[in-house]
N, C-alpha and C positions, 0 to 999 in steps of 0.2 A: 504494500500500500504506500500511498506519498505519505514521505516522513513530517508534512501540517499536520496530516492525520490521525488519531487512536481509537483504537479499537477499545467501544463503549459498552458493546452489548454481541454478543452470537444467539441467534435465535432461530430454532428450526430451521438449520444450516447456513443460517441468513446474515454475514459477520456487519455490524453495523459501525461506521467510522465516522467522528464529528470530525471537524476541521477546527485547531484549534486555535483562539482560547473559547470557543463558543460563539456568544453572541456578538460581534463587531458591528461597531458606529459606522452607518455608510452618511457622508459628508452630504449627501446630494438629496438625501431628506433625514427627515425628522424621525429615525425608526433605526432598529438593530436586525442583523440578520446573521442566521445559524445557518451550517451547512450539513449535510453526510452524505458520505458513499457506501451504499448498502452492496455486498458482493455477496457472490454464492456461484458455486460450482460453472451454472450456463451462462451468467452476467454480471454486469454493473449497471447501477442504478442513480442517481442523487436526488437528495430530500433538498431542499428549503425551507427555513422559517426567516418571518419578519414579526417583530411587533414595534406598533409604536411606539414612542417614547413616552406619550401621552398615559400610558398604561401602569407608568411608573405612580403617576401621580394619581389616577382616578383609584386604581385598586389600592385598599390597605394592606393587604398580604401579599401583593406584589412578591415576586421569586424568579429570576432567571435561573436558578436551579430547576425551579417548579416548569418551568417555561418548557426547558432542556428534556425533564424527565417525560411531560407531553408529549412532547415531539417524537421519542422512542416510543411512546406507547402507541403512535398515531403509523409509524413505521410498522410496528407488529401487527398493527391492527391491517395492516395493506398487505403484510405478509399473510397472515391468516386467511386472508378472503382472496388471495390471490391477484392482487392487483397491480401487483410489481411486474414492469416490463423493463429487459435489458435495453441498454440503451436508451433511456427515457429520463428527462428531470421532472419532477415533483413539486410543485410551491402550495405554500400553505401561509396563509395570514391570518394575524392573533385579531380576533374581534367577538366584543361580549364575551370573555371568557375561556373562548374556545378557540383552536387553529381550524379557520377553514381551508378546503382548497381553493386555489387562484389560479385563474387560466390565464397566462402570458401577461401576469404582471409588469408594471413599467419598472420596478426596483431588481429585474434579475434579470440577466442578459443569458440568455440559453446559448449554450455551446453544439454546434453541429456536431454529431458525432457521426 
């Protein structure tokens, strides 16, 4: 794996890697963004996460740990249902609580593979 990366989680042969330190400040807006590269035997995969910054201040229990720990659980949850295609990015945005998915957000620049 690239040496940004560690391995976070293996799950039903599925090795999960954040890019590290987590969440990083992108300059171009007001929001943090987490990375991973989910591998497994037939592929590669990558997740995205963003949340606002705003999110700091509206919630009181706020947690980029909490944030982090979603994020895997939203990855297994794709794993489980089968939804992971190789060669394919993933985005998901934090709103009300929860990581939704995002289709071709303007905050992530998809790489051709």
């Amino acid at each position: 794996m690239l040496p940004t990366h560690r391995l976070v989680r293996t799950y039903r042969g599925y090795d999960i890697y954040l890019r590290d330190p987590g969440f990083e400040f992108t300059p171009v807006m007001l929001g943090k963004v987490a990375s991973y590269l989910v591998a497994w035997a037939e592929g590669l995969a990558a997740f995205a996460f963003m949340y606002p910054l705003l999110a700091q201040v509206e919630e009181q229990d706020f947690s980029e740990e909490r944030l982090l720990d979603q994020a895997v659980q939203l990855i297994e949850l794709w794993i489980d249902e089968d939804r992971i295609q190789s060669r394919r990015e993933f985005t998901f945005e934090y709103r009300g609580g929860a990581f939704v998915e995002a289709s071709d957000p303007r905050w992530w620049v998809k790489v051709l593979w």
